[in-house]
MOPAC internal coordinates of N, CA, C and O (Angstrom, degrees):
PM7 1SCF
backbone

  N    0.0000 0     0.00 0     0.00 0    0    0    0
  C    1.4477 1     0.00 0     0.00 0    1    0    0
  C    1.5300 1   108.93 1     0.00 0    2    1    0
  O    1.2310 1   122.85 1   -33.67 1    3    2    1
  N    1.3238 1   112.15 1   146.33 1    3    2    1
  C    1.9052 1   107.85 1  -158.82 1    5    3    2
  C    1.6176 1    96.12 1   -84.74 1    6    5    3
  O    1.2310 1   112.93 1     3.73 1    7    6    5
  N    0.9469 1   130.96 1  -176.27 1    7    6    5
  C    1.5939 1   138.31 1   151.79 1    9    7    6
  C    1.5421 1   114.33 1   -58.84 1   10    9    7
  O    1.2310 1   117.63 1    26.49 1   11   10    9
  N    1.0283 1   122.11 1  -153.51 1   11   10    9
  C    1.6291 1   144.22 1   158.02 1   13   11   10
  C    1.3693 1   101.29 1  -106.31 1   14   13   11
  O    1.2310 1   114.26 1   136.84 1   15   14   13
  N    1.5445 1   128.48 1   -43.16 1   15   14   13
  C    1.2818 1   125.49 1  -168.10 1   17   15   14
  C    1.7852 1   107.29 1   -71.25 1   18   17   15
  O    1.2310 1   130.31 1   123.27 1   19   18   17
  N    1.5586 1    97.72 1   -56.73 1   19   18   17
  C    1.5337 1   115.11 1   163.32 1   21   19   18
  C    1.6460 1   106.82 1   -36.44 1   22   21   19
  O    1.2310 1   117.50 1    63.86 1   23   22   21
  N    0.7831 1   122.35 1  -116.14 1   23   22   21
  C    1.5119 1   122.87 1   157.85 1   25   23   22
  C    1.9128 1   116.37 1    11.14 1   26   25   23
  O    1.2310 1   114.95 1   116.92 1   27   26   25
  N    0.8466 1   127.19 1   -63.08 1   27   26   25
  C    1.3287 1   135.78 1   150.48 1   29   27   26
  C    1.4633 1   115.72 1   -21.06 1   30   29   27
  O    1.2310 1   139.16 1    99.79 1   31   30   29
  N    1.4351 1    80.46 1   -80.21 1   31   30   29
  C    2.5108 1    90.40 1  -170.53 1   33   31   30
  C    1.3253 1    85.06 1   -70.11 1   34   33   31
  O    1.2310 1   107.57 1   156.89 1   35   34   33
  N    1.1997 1   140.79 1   -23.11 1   35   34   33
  C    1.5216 1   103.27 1  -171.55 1   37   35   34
  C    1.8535 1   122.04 1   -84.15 1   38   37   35
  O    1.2310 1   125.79 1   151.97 1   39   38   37
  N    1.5621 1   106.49 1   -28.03 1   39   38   37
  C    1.3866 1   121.00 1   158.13 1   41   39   38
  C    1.2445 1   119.08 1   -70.32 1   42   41   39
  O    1.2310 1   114.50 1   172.85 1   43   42   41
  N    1.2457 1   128.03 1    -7.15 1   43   42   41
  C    1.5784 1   125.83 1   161.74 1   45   43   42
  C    1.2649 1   116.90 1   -64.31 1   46   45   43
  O    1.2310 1   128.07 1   137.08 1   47   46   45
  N    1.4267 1   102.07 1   -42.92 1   47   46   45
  C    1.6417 1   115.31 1  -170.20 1   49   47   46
  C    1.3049 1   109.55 1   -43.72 1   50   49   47
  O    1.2310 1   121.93 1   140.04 1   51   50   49
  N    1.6236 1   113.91 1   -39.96 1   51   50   49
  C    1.2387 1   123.88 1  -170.53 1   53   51   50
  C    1.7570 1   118.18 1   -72.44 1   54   53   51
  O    1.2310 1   121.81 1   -51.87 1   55   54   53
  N    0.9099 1   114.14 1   128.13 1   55   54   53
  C    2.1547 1   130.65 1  -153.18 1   57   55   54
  C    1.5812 1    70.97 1   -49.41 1   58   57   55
  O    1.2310 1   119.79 1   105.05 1   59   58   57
  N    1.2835 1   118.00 1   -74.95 1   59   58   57
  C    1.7951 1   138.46 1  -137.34 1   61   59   58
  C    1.9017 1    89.71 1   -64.44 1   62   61   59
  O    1.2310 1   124.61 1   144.02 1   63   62   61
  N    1.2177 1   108.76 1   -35.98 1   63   62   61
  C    1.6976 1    96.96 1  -152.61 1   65   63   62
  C    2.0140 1    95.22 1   -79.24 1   66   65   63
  O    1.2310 1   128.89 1   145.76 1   67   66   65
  N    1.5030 1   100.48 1   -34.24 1   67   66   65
  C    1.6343 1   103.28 1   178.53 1   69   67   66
  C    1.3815 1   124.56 1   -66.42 1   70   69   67
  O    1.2310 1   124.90 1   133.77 1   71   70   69
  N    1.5848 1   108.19 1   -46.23 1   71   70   69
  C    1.0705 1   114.77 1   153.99 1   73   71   70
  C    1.8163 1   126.86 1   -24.41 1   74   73   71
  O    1.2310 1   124.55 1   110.28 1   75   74   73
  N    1.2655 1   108.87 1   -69.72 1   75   74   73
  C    1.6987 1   124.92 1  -168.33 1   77   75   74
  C    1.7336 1    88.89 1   -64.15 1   78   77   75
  O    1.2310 1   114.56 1   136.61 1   79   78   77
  N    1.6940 1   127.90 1   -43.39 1   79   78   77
  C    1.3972 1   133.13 1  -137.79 1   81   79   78
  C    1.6507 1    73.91 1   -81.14 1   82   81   79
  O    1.2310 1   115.94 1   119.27 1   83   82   81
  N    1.1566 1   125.31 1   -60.73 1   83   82   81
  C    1.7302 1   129.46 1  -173.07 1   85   83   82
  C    1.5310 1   113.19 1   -37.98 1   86   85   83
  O    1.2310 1   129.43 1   126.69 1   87   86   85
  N    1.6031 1    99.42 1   -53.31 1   87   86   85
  C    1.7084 1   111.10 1  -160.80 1   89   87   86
  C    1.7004 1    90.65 1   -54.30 1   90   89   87
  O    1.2310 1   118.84 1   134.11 1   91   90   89
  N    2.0672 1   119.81 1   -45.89 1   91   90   89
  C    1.1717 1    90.91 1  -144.36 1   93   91   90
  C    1.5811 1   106.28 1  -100.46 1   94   93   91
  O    1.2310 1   129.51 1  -159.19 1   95   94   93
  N    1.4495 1    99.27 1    20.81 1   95   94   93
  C    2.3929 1   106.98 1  -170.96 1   97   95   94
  C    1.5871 1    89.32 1   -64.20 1   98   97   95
  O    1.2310 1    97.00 1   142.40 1   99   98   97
  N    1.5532 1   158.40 1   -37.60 1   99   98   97
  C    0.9942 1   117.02 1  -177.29 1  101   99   98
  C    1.5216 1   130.20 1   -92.53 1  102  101   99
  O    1.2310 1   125.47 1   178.37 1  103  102  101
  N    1.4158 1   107.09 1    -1.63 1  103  102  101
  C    1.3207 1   108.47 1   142.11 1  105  103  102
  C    1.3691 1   138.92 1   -66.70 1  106  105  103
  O    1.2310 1   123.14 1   154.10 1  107  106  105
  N    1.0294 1   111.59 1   -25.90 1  107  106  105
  C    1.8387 1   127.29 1   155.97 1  109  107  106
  C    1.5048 1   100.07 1   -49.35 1  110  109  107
  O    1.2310 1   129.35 1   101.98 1  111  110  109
  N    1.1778 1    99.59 1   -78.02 1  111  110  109
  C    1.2566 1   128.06 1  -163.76 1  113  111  110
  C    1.8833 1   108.83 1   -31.66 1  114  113  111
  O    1.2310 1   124.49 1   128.45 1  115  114  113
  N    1.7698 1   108.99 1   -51.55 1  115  114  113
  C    1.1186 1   104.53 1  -174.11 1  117  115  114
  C    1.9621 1   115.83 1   -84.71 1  118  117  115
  O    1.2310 1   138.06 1   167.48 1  119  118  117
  N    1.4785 1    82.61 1   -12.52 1  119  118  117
  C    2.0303 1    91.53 1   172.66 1  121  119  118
  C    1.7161 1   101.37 1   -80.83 1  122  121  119
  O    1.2310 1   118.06 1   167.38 1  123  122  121
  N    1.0713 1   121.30 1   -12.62 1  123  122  121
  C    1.4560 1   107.00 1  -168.40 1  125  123  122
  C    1.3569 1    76.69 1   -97.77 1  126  125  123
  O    1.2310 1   101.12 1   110.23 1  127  126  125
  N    1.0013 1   151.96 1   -69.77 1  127  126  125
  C    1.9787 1   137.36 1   174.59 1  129  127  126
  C    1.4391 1   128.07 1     0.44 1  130  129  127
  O    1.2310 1   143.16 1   128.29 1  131  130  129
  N    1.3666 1    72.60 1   -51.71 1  131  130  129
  C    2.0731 1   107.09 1  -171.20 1  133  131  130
  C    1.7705 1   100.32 1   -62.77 1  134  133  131
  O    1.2310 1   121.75 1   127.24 1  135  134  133
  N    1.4708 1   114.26 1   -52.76 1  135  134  133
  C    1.1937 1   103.63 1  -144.75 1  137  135  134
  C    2.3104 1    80.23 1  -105.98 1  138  137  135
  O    1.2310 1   117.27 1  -168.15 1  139  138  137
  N    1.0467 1   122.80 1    11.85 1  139  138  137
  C    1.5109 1   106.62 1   152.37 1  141  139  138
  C    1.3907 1   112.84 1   -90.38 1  142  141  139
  O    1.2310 1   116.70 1   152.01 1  143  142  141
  N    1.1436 1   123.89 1   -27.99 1  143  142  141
  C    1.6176 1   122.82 1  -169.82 1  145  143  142
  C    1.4928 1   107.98 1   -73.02 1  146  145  143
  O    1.2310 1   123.87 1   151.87 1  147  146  145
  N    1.6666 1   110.18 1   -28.13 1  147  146  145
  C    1.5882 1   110.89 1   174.67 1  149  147  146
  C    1.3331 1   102.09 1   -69.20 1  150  149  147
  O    1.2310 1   124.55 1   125.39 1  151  150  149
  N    1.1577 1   108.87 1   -54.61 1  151  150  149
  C    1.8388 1   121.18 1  -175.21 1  153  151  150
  C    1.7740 1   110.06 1   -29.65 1  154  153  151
  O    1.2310 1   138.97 1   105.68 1  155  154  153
  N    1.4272 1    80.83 1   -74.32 1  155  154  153
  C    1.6244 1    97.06 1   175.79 1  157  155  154
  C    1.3059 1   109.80 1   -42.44 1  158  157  155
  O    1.2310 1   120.72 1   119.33 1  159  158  157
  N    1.3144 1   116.23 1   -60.67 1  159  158  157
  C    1.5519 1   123.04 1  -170.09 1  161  159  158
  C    1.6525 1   101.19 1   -37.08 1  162  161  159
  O    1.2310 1   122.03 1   113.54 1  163  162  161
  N    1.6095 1   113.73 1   -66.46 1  163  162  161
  C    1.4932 1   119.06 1   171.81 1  165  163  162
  C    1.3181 1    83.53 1   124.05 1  166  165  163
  O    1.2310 1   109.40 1  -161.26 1  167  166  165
  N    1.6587 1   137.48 1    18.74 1  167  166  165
  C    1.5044 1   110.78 1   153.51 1  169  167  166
  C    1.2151 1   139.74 1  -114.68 1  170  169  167
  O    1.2310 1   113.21 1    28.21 1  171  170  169
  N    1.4133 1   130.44 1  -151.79 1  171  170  169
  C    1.7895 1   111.34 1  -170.34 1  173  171  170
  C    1.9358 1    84.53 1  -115.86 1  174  173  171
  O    1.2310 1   130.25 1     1.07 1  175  174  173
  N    1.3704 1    97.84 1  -178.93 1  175  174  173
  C    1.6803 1   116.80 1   177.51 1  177  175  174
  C    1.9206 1   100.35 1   -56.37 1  178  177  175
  O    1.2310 1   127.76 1   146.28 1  179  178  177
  N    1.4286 1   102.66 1   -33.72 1  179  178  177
  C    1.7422 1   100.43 1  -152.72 1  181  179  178
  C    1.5403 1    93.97 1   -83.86 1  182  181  179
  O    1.2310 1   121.35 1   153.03 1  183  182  181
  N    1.4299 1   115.01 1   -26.97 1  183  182  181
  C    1.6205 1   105.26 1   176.00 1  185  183  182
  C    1.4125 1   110.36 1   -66.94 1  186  185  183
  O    1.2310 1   126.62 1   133.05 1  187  186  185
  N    1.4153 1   104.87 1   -46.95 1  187  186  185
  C    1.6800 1   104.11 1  -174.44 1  189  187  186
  C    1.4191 1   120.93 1   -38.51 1  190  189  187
  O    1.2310 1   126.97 1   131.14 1  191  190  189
  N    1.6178 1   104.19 1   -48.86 1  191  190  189
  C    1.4077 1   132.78 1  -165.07 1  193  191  190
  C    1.4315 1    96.87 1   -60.74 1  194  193  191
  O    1.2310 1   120.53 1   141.84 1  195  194  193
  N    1.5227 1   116.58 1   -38.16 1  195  194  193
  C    1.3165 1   114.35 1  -141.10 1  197  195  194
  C    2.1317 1    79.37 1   -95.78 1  198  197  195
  O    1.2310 1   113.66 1   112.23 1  199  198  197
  N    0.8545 1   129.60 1   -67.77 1  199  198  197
  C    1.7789 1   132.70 1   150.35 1  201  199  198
  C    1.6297 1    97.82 1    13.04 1  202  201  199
  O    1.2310 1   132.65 1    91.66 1  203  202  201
  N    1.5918 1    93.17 1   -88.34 1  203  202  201
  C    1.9209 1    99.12 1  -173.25 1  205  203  202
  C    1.5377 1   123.24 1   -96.30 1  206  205  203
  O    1.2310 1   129.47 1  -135.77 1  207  206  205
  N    1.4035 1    99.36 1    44.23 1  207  206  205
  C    1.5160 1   102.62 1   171.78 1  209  207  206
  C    1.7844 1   129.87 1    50.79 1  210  209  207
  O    1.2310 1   132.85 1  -131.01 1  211  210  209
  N    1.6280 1    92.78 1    48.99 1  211  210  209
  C    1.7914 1    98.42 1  -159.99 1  213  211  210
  C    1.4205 1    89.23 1  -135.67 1  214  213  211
  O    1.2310 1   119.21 1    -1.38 1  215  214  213
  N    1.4918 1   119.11 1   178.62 1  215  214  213
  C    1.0879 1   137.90 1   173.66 1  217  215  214
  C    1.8322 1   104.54 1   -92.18 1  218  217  215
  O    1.2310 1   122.73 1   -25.85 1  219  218  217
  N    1.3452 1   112.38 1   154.15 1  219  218  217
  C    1.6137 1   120.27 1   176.03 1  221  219  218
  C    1.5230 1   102.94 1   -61.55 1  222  221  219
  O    1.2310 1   129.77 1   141.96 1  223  222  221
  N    1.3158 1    98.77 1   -38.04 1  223  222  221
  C    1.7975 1    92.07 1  -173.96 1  225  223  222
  C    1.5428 1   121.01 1   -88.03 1  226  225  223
  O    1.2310 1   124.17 1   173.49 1  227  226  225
  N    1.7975 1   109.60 1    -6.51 1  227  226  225
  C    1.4908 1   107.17 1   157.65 1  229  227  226
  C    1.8853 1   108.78 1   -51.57 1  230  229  227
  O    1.2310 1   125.80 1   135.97 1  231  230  229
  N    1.3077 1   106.46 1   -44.03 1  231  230  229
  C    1.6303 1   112.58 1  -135.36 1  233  231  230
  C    1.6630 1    82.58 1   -87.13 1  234  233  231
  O    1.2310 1   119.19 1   168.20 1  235  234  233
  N    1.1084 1   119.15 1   -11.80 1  235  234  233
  C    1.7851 1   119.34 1  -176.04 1  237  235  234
  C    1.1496 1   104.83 1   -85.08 1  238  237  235
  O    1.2310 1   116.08 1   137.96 1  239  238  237
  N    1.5633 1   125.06 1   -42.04 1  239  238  237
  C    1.2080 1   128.60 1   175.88 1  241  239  238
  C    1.7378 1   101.94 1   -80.46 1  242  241  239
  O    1.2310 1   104.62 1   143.81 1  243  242  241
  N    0.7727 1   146.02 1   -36.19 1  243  242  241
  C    1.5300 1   128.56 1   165.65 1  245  243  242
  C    1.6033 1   137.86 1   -55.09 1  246  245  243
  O    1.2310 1   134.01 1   146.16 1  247  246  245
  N    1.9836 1    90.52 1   -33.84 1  247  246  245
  C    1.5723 1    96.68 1   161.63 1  249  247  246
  C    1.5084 1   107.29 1   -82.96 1  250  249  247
  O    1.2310 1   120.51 1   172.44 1  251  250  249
  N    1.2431 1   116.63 1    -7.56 1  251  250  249
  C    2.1652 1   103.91 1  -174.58 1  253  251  250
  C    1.4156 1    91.67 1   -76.03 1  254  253  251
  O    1.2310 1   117.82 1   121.95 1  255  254  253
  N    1.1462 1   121.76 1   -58.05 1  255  254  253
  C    1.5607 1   130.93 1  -174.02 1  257  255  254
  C    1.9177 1    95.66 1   102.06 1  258  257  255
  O    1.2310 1   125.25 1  -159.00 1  259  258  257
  N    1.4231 1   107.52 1    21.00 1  259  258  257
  C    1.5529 1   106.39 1   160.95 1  261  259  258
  C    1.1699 1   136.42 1  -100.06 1  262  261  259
  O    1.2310 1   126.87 1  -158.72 1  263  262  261
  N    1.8402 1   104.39 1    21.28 1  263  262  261
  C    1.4722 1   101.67 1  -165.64 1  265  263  262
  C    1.7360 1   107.10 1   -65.12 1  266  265  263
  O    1.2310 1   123.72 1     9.05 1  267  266  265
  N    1.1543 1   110.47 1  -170.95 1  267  266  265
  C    1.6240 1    98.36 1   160.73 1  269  267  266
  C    1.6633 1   117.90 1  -103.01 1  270  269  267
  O    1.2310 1   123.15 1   177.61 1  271  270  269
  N    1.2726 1   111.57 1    -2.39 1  271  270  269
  C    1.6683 1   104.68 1   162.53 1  273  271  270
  C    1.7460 1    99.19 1  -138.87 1  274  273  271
  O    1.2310 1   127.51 1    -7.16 1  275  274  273
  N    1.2122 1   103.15 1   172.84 1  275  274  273
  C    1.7501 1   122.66 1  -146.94 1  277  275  274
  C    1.5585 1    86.99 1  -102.00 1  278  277  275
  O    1.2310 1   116.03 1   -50.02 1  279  278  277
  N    1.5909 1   125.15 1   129.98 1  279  278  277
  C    1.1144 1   137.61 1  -130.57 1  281  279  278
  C    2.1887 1    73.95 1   -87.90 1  282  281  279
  O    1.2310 1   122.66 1    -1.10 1  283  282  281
  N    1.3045 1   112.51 1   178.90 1  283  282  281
  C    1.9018 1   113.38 1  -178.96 1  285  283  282
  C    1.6041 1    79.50 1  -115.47 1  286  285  283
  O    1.2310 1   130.28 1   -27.15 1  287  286  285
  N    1.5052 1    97.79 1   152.85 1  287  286  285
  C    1.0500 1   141.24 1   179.06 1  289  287  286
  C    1.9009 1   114.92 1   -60.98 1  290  289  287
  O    1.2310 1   133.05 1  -172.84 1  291  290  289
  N    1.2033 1    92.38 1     7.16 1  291  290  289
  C    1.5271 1   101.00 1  -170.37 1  293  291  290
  C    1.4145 1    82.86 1  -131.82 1  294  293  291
  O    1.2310 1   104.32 1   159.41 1  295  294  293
  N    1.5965 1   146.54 1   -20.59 1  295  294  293
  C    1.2112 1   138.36 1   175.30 1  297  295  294
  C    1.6126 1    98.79 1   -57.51 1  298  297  295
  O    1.2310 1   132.38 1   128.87 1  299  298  297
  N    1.7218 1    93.70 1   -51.13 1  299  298  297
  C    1.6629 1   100.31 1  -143.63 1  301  299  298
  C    1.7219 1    96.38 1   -75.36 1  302  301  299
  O    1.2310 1   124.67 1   165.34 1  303  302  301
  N    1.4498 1   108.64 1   -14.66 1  303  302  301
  C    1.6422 1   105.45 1   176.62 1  305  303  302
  C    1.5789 1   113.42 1   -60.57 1  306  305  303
  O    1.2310 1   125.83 1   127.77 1  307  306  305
  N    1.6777 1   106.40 1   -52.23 1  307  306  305
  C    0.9668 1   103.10 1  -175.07 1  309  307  306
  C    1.6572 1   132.22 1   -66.05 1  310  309  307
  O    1.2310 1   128.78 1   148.36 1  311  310  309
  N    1.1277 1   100.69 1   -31.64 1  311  310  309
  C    1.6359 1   118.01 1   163.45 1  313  311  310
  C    1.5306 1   106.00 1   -47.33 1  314  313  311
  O    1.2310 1   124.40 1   124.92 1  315  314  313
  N    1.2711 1   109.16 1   -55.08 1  315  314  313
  C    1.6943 1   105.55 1  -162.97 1  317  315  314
  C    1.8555 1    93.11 1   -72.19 1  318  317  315
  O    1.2310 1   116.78 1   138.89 1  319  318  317
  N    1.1854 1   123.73 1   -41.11 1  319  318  317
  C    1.5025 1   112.63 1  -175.71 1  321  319  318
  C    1.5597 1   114.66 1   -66.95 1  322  321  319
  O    1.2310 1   124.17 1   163.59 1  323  322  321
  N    1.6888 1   109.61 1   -16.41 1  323  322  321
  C    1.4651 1   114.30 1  -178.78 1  325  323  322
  C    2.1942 1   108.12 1   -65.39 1  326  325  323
  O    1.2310 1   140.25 1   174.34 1  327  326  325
  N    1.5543 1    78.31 1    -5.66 1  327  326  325
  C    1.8501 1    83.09 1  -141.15 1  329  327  326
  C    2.0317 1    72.62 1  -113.45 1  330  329  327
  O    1.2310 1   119.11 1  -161.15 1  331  330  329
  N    1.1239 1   119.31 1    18.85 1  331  330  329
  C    1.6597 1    92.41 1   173.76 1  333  331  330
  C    1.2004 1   116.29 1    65.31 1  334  333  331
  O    1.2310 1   114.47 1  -153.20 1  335  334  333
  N    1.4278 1   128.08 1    26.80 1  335  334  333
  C    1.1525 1   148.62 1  -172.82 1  337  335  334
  C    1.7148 1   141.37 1  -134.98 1  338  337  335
  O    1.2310 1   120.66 1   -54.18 1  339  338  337
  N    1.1009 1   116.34 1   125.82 1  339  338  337
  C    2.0310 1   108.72 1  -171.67 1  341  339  338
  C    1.7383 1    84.30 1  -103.29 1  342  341  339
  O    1.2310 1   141.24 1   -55.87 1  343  342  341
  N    1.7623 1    76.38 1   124.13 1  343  342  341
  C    1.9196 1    82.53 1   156.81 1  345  343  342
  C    1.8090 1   109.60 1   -92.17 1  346  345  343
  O    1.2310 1   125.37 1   -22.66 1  347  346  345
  N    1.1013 1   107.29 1   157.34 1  347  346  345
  C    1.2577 1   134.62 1  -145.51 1  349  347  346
  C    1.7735 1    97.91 1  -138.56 1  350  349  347
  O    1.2310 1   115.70 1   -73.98 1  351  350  349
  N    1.5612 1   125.76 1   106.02 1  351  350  349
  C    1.5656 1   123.74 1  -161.12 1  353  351  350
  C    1.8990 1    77.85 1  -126.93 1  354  353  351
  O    1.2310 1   118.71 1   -52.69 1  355  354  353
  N    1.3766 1   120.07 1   127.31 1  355  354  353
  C    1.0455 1   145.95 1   139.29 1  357  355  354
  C    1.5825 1   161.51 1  -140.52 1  358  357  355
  O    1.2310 1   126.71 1   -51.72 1  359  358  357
  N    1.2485 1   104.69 1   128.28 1  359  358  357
  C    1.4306 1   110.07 1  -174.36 1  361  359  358
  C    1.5841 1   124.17 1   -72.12 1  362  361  359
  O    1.2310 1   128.73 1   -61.64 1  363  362  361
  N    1.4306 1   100.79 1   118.36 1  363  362  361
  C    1.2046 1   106.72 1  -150.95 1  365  363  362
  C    2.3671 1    85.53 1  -117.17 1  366  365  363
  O    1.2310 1   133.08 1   -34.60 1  367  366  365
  N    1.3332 1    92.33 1   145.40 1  367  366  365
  C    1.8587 1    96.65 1  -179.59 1  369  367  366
  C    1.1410 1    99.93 1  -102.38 1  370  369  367
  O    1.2310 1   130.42 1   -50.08 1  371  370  369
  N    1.5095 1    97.50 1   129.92 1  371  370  369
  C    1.5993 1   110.15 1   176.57 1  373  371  370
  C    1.3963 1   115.64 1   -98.33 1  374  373  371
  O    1.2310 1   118.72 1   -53.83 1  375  374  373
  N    1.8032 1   120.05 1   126.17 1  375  374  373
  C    1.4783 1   104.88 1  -165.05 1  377  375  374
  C    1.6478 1   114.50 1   -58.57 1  378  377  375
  O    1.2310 1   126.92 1   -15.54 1  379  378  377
  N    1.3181 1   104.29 1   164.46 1  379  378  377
  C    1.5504 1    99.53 1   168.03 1  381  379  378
  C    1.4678 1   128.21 1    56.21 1  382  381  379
  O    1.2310 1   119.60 1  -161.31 1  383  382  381
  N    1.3282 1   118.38 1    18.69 1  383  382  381
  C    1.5960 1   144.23 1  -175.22 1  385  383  382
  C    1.6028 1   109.98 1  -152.40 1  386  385  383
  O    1.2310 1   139.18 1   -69.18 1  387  386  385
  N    1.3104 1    80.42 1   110.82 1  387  386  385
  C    1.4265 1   108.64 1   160.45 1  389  387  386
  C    1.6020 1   136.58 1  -130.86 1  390  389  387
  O    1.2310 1   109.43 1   -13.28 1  391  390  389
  N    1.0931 1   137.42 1   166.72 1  391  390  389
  C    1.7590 1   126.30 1   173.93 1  393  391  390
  C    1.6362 1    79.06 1   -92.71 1  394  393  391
  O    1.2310 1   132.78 1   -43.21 1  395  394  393
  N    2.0450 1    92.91 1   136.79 1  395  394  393
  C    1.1167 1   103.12 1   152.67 1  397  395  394
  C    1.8106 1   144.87 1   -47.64 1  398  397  395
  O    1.2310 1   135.00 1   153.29 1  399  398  397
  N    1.7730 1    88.58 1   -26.71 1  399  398  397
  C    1.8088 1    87.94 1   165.17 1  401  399  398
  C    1.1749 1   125.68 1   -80.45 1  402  401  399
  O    1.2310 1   118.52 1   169.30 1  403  402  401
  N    1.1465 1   120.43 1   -10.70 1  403  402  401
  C    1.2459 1   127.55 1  -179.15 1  405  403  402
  C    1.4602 1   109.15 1   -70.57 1  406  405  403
  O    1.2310 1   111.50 1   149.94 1  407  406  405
  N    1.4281 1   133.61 1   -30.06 1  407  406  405
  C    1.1684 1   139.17 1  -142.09 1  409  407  406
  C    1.7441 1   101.06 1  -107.76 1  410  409  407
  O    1.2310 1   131.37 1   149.05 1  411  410  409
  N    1.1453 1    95.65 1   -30.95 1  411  410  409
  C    2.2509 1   108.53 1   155.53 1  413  411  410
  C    0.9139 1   104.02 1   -55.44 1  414  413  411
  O    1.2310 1   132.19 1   -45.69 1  415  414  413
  N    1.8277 1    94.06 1   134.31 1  415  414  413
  C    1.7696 1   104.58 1   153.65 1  417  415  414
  C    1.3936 1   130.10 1   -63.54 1  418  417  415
  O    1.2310 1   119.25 1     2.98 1  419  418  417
  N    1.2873 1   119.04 1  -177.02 1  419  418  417
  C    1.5099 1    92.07 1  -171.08 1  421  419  418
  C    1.8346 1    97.68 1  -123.09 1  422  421  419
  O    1.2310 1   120.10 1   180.00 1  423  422  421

């Protein structure tokens, strides 16, 4: 039976599976944020909830990143101020990527 790690590098290998694993690391990336700043903070989902006026199982489904719609930008404010915290939204340029419309004259 392989590892998890095993298992891992070997589905990387695959163009399609790295691809999707790439598209979604900065969404990882900003839920693994999410759930140190609670950590740190020192509280559970039900305090948070109870902080910004939500249910425990909103704030579970916002750190899974499985809700079925993408939490608003005024959710994620309030969360980060629940947590002693300014969220911070930036556009960052990725080399060598662009949208093709962008690249038309106008």
């Amino acid at each position: 039976m392989l590892t998890h790690k095993e298992l891992k590098t070997r589905a990387l290998k695959r163009v399609d599976v790295k691809a999707e694993y790439d598209r979604l690391d900065e969404e990882f990336s900003l839920l693994d944020e999410f759930l140190q700043a609670r950590a740190a903070a020192g509280i559970t989902q039900a305090e948070l909830a109870e902080r910004i006026g939500t249910t425990q199982s909103a704030i579970a489904r916002l750190e899974s990143g499985r809700g079925s719609h993408s939490p608003s930008l005024s959710t994620l404010q309030k969360y980060a101020r629940a947590l002693g915290c300014r969220l911070e939204l930036k556009l960052i340029k990725t080399e060598g990527k662009s949208h093709p419309a962008l690249s038309r004259s106008r």
